[in-house]
N, C-alpha and C positions, 0 to 999 in steps of 0.2 A: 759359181762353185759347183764343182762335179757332186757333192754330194749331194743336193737336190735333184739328181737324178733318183729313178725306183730302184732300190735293190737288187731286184731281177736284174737288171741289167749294168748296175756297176761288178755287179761280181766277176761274172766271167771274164772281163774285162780289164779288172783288179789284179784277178789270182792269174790269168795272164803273162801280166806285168811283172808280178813278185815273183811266176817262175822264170820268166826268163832273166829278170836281175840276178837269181840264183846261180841261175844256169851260166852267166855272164862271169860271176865272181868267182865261183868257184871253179868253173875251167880253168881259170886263170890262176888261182889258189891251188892248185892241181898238180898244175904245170910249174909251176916255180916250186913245188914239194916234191916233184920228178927230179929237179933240175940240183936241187938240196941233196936229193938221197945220194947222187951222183960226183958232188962237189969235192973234190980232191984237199979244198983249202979253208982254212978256219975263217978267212975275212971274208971268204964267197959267202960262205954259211950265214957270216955274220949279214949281211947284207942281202941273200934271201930272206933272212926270219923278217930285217925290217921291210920289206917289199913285202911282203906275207901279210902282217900286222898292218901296213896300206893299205893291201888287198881287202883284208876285211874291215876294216873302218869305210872304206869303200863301197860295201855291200848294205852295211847297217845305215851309212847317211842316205841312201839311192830309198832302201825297202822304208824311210821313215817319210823322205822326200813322197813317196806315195802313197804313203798314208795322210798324209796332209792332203794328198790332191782328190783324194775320195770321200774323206770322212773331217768334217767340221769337228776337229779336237782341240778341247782345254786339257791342253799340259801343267799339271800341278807339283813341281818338284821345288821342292826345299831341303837344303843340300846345309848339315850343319860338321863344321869340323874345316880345316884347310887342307885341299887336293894337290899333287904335283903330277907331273907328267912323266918325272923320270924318278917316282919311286916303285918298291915291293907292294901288293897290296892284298888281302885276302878278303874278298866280297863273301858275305850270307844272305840268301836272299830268299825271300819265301816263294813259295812257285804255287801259279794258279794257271798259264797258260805257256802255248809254244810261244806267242807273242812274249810274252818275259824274255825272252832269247834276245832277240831282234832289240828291244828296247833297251838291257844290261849294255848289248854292244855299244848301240847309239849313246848311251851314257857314260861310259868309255871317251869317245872320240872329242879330243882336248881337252879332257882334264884328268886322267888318270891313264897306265899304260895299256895296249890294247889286253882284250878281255877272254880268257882261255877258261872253257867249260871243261867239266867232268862229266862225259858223255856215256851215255847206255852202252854196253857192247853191243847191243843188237842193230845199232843204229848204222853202224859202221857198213854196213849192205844198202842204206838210202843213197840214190842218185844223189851227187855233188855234195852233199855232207857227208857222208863216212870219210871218202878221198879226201874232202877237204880239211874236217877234223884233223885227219890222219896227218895231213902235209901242213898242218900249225902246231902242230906236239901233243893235239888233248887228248887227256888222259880218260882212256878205255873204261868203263870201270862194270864188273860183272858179279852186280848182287846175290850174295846166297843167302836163301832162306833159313834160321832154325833147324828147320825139319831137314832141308837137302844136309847141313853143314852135321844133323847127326845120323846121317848116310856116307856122306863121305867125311871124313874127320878130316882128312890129308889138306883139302881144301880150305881149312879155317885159314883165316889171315890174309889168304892170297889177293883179296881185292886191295887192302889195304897195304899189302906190299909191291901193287901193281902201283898204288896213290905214289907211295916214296920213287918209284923210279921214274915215274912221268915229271914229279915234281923238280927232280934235279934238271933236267933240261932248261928250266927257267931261268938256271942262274944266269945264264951268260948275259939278257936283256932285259930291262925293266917292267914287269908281266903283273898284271891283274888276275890273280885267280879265282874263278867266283864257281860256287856250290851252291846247289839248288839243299839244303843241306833236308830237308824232308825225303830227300830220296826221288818224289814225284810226285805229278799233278795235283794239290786240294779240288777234292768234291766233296759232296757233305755225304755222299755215299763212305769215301774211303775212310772220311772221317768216326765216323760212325762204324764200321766193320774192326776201322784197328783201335776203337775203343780210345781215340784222341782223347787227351785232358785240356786241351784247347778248344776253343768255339770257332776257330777261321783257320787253324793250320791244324799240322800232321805233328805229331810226335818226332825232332830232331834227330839226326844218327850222328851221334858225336864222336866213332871212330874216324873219320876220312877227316873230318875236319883237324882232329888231334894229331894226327900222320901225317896232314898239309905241313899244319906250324912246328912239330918234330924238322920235317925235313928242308922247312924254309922260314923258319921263325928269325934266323937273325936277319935276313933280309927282307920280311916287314915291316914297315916303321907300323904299320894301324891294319886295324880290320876295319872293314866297312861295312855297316849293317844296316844294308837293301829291304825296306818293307814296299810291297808293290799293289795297288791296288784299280780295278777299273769299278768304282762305286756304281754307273748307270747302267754295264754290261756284263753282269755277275754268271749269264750263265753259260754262255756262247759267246766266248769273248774273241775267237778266231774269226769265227762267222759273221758277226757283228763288224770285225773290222772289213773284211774284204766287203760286204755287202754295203760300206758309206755308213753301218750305225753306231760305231765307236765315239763317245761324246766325252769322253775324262779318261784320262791317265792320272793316278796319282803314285808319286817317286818321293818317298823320304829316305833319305843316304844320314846316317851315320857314321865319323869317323873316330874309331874306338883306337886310344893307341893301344897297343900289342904289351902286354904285362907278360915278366917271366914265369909268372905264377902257371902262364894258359902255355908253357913248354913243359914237355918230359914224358916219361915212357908210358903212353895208354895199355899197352897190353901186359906191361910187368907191373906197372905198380898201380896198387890195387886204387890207395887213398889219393893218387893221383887222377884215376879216370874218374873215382866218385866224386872228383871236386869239381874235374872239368865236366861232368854231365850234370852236376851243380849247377854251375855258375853258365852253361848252353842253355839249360830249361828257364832259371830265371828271364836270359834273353828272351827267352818265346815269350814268357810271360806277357814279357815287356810291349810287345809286336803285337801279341795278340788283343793286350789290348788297344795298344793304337790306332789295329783298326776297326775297333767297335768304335772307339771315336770319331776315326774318320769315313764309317760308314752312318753314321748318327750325324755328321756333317753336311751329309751328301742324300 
C-alpha cells in the first residue's frame, strides 16, 4: 500500500499524477468543446455533449482511482431515496474543500446523469478547467456584493440571469446540476466574519438555487441533498489527500422529490422567496446538525 510511504514523498508524486490526469481529461474535453462550438448539426452536438459527459466521468474515476492508491480510505456513503441515470437532478451540497469537486463527480458516475457545476468567473483563466468548464455548458456565475450592487444598481439580477440562460442548455440531455449553494469554501474563519447561524456551514443563498428550479423545475423529478464530510481531515483536507493522510469520506445523499411549492418568481414575489428562504434554512438546519452527529460519530 503506497500509503505507508512518508508524506514528503507521496506528494510530489500524487499531485503529479492528478495534474497530469487533469491535463489528460481536459485536453480532450477541450477539444471536443472546439469541435461542438463548430458543429453544423444538432445530432453532432448531441453526441459531443455525450462524449463530453464520458470525458468527465473519465476524469473523476482516474483522480479517485488515485486516491485510493495513495491514501488508505474508508468510504462512508449512505445514499437514501431511489437514483436513475436518465433523469433531471438538482444537487445541494455543502462545500468544505476543492476535493468536493472531484468526489460530487465520482458520485455521479452510474447512478445519476453527469454532474455540471456553477463555477466562479474567475476560474474561467485556470489551465484546463476554465476551457473545460467552458466546453461542458457550466454556468459562469459572478458574485456581487451588497456594497458593489449599491454602486452599480444596473448590475442587480445579472448573475442570476446569467443561472436561467446557462440553465436551458440542459434540456436537451439528462444533467445533474449541483450547487455548492453557500456560495464557498466553510472555515470557521468565514464562519465567523459572516456571522453564520450555523456551527459547520455558511449562511445558503437561496437566489441561484430558486432561478435553477424556475428555469428547470419541470424537468426535475427530486433534489438531492449532498452533506459531505472528512471527520479525521478537518483542516487541510487537500493537503492531506495528496500527502496519503486522507482516512474517511463521509457522503449522505438525500433524495428530496421536487414540490411545486419550491417553483415561482424569487425576485417578484415577495411571500414566495420568503417561503423558499424558509423552507432552504430549515434544510441547513437539517445538515447542520447531521454533521454534529456525524462528527460526535467519528
Amino acid at each position: 500500500m503506497l500509503s505507508r510511504l512518508p508524506g514528503f514523498v507521496i506528494l510530489p508524486i500524487h499531485a503529479v499524477l492528478q495534474i497530469l490526469n487533469l491535463g489528460w481529461w481536459g485536453s480532450l474535453i477541450i477539444l471536443l468543446g472546439l469541435l461542438k462550438l463548430i458543429s453544423p448539426f444538432s445530432w453532432l452536438t448531441f453526441s459531443l455533449n455525450r462524449m463530453l459527459n464520458s470525458a468527465l466521468s473519465g476524469f473523476a474515476l482516474c483522480a479517485v482511482g488515485l486516491i485510493n492508491l495513495f491514501n488508505n480510505v474508508e468510504w462512508d456513503y449512505q445514499i437514501e431515496g431511489e437514483l436513475q441515470k436518465h433523469s433531471w437532478y438538482l444537487v445541494m451540497a455543502n462545500h468544505i474543500s476543492w476535493l468536493d469537486i472531484i468526489l460530487l463527480m465520482h458520485f455521479s458516475c452510474g447512478r445519476i446523469p453527469a454532474s455540471k457545476f456553477f463555477i466562479k468567473q474567475e476560474l474561467i483563466w485556470m489551465p484546463f478547467i476554465g476551457l473545460g468548464a467552458w466546453a461542458l455548458d457550466m454556468p459562469f456565475m459572478r458574485r456581487y456584493s451588497a456594497d458593489f450592487l449599491s454602486r452599480h444598481p444596473h448590475l442587480k439580477g445579472k448573475d442570476l440571469e446569467a443561472t436561467r440562460r446557462s440553465c436551458e442548455k440542459f434540456r436537451t440531455i439528462p444533467t445533474t446540476v449541483i450547487n455548492f449553494v453557500e456560495g464557498t469554501r466553510f472555515t470557521e474563519q468565514k464562519q465567523r466574519a459572516k456571522n453564520s447561524p450555523y456551527h459547520h456551514l455558511l449562511t445558503p443563498k437561496a437566489g441561484g438555487v430558486a432561478f435553477t428550479l424556475a428555469s428547470m423545475g419541470e424537468l426535475f423529478s427530486h433534489i438531492i441533498d449532498v452533506t459531505l464530510l472528512y471527520p479525521q481531515n478537518r483542516r487541510h483536507v487537500m493537503m492531506d489527500m495528496l500527502s496519503g493522510r486522507l482516512t474517511k469520506v463521509v457522503l449522505r445523499a438525500r433524495a428530496i422529490p421536487l414540490q411545486s411549492a419550491l417553483l415561482g418568481d424569487y425576485q417578484a414575489d415577495q411571500q414566495f422567496r420568503e417561503n423558499f428562504q424558509l423552507w432552504l434554512n430549515g434544510l441547513w438546519q437539517s445538515k447542520d446538525r447531521l454533521i454534529q452527529k456525524l462528527m460526535d460519530a467519528n
